[in-house]
C-alpha positions as CSV (number, residue, x, y, z in Angstrom):
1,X,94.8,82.0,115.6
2,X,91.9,84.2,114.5
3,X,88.4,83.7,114.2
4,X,86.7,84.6,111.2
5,X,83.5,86.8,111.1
6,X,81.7,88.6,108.3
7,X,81.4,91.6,107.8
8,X,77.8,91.8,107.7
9,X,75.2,93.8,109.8
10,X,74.7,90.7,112.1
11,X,78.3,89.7,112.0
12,X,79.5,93.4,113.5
13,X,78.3,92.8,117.2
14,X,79.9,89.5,116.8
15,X,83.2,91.3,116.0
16,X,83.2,93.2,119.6
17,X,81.5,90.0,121.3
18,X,84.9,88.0,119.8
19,X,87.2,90.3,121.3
20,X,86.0,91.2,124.3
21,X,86.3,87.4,125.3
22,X,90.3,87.8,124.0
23,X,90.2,86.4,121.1
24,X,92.0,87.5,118.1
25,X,89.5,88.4,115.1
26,X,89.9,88.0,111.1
27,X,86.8,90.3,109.8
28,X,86.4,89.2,106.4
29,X,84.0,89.9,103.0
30,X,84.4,94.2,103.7
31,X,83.4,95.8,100.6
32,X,81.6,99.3,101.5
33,X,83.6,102.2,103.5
34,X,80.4,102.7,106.0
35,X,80.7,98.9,107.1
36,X,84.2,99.2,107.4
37,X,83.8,102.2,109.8
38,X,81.2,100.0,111.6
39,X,84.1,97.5,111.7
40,X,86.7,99.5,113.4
41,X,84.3,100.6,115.7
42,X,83.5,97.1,116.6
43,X,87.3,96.6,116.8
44,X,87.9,99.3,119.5
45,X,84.5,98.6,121.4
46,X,85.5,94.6,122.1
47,X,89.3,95.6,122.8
48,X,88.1,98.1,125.6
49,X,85.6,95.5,126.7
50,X,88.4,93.0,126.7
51,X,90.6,95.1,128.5
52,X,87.8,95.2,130.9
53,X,87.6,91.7,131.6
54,X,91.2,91.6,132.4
55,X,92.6,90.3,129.1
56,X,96.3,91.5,128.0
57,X,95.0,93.6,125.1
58,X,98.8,93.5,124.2
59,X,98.6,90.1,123.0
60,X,95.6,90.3,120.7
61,X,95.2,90.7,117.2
62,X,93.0,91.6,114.3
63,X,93.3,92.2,110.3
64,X,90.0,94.3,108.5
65,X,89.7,92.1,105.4
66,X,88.5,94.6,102.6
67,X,88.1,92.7,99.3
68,X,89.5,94.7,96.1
69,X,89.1,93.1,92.7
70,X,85.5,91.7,92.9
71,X,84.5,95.5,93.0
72,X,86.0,96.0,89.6
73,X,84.4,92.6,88.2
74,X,81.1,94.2,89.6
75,X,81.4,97.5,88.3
76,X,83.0,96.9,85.3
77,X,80.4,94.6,84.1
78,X,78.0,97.3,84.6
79,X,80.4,99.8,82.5
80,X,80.3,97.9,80.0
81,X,76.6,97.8,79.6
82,X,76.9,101.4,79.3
83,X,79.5,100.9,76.6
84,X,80.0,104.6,76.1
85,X,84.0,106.0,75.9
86,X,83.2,107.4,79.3
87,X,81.9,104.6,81.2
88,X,84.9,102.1,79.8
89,X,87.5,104.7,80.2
90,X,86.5,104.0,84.3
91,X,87.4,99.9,83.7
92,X,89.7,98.9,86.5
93,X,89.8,101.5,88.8
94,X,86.9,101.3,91.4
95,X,88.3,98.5,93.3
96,X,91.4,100.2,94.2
97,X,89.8,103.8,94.5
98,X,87.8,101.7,96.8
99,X,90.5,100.4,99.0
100,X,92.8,103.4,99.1
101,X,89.6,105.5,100.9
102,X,89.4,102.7,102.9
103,X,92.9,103.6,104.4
104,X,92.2,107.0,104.2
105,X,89.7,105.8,107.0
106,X,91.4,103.4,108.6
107,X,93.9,106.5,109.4
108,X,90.9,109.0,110.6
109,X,90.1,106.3,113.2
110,X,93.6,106.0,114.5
111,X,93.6,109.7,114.8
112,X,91.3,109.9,117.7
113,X,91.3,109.6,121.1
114,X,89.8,106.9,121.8
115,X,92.5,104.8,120.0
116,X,95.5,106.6,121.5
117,X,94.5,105.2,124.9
118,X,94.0,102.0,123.5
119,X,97.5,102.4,122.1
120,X,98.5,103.4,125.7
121,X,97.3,100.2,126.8
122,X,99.5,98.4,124.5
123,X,96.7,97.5,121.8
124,X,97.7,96.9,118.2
125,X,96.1,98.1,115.1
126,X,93.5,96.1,113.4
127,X,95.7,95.9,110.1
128,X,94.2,96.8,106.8
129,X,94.3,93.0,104.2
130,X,93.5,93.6,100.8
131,X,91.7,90.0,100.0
132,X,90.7,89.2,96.7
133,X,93.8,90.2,94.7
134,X,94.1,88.6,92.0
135,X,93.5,89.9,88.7
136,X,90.5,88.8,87.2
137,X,90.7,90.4,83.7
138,X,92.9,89.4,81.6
139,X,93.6,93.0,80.1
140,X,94.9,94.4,83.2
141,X,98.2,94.3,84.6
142,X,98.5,90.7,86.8
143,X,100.5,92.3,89.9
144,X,97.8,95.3,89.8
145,X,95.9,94.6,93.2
146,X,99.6,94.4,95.0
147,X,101.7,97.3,93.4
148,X,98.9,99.8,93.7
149,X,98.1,99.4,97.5
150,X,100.9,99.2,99.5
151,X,101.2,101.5,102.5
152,X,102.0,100.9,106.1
153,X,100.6,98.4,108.0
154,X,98.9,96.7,105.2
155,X,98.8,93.0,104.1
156,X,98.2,91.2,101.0
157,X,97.1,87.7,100.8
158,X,98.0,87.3,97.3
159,X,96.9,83.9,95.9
160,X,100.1,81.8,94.2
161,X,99.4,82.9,91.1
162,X,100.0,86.8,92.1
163,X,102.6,85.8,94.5
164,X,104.7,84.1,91.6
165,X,103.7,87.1,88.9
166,X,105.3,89.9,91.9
167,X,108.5,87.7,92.0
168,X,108.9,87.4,88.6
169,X,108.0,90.8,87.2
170,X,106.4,92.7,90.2
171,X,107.6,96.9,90.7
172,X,107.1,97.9,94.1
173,X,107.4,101.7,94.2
174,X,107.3,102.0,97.4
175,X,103.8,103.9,99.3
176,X,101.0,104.1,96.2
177,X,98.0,104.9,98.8
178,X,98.8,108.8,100.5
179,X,98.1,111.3,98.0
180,X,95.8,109.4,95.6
181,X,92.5,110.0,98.1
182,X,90.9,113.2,95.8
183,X,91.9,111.2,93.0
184,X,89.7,108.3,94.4
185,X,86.4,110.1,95.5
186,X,86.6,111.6,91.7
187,X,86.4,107.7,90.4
188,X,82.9,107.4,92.5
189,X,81.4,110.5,91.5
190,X,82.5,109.8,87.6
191,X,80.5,106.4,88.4
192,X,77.4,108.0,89.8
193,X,77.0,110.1,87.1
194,X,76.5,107.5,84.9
195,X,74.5,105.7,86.8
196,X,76.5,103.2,88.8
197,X,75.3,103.0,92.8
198,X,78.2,102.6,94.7
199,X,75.5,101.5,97.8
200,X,73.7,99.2,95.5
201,X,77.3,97.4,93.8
202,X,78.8,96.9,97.5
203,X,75.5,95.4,98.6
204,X,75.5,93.0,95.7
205,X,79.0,91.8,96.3
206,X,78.1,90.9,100.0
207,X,74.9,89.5,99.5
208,X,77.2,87.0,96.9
209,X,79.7,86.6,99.4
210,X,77.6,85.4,102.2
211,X,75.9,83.0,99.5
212,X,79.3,81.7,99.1
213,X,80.3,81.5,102.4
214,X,77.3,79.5,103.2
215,X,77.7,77.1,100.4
216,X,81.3,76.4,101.2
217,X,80.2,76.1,105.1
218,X,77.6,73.3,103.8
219,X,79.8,71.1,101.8
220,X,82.3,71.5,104.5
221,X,79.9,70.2,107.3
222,X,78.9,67.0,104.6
223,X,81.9,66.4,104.0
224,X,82.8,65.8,107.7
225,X,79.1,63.6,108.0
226,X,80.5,61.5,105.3
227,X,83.7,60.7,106.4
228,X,82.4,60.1,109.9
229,X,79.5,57.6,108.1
230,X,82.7,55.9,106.6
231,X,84.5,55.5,110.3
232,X,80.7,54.4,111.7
């Protein structure tokens, strides 16, 4: 079992708080590279604390959950805006320059130190999960979000939709993450030079994401008053 926690600036002490008590740790709604470097951080920080406290490090577990396709709906909405052949020619490929940097970091951190005596320890990585990866415009290819990030370690939690379009139709070919990381970075500074914040798109997408956390954590809690009125 893990125990959700966002992502945010108050959720990333949280993270290492979690873990350092032994339990296992789902951090969710990651869109921006510098909070997932906070996050790993947090991730190594609460399994040395745990180990500390005498918890079997060995038996832990924890996934980084960086969200892909909302960053295209973000940014593309804002390409479009700019309408020029330039800025539409860049439709579709922020979310998953996005997430293939964010492996190129998750490996930096593994190559350090500090995690290789974790790893001596018997600690396991805090696994990269591409969330939100379903394809939310219609013109792109619907297995997009799966074929174009898989690499070691990785997981996808596809929804059913994407699950059933990768069984039917779905080309794996094989690792589409090591070599594209140039590639990636040129995406971002194409965007910036028209104008599109990459600070100011990944702050947008959290701020909504916390809104919808805490509307679904409302109706969840009335739900449970109203079914314990009925029982009363």
């Amino acid at each position: 079992m893990f125990i959700k926690i966002p992502a945010t600036a108050e959720g990333v002490p949280a993270i290492t708080a979690t873990l350092a008590e032994g339990v296992s740790v789902n951090v969710t709604l990651i869109f921006s590279l510098a909070r997932y470097g906070e996050v790993i951080d947090a991730f190594m920080a609460g399994l040395e604390q745990a180990a500390a406290n005498g918890h079997d490090i060995s038996a832990m577990a924890s996934v980084a959950s960086f969200f892909v396709s909302r960053v295209d709906t973000e940014v593309d909405k804002r390409l479009v805006k700019i309408g020029t052949p330039e800025a539409l020619a860049l439709k579709g490929k922020a979310a998953i320059a996005n997430a293939r940097l964010a492996y190129e970091l998750y490996e930096q951190k593994l190559d350090t130190d500090r995690w290789r005596a974790l790893a001596a320890k018997g600690a396991k990585v805090q696994r990269p999960l591409w969330a939100s990866t379903s394809t939310k415009d219609p013109s792109f290819p619907d297995t997009l979000y799966v074929v174009e990030l898989v690499a070691a370690d990785t997981v996808n939690t596809m929804p059913e939709a994407t699950m059933r379009a990768m069984a039917d139709h779905g080309v794996l070919r094989g690792d589409t993450i090591h070599g594209t990381y140039e590639e990636s970075r040129a995406v971002f500074a194409s965007l910036e030079a028209l104008g599109i914040s990459y600070d100011d798109v990944v702050q947008v997408l959290e701020d909504e994401g916390v809104s919808k956390f805490d509307v679904s954590w409302s109706e969840m809690l009335q739900g449970i008053q109203n079914e314990l009125s009925l029982k009363s």
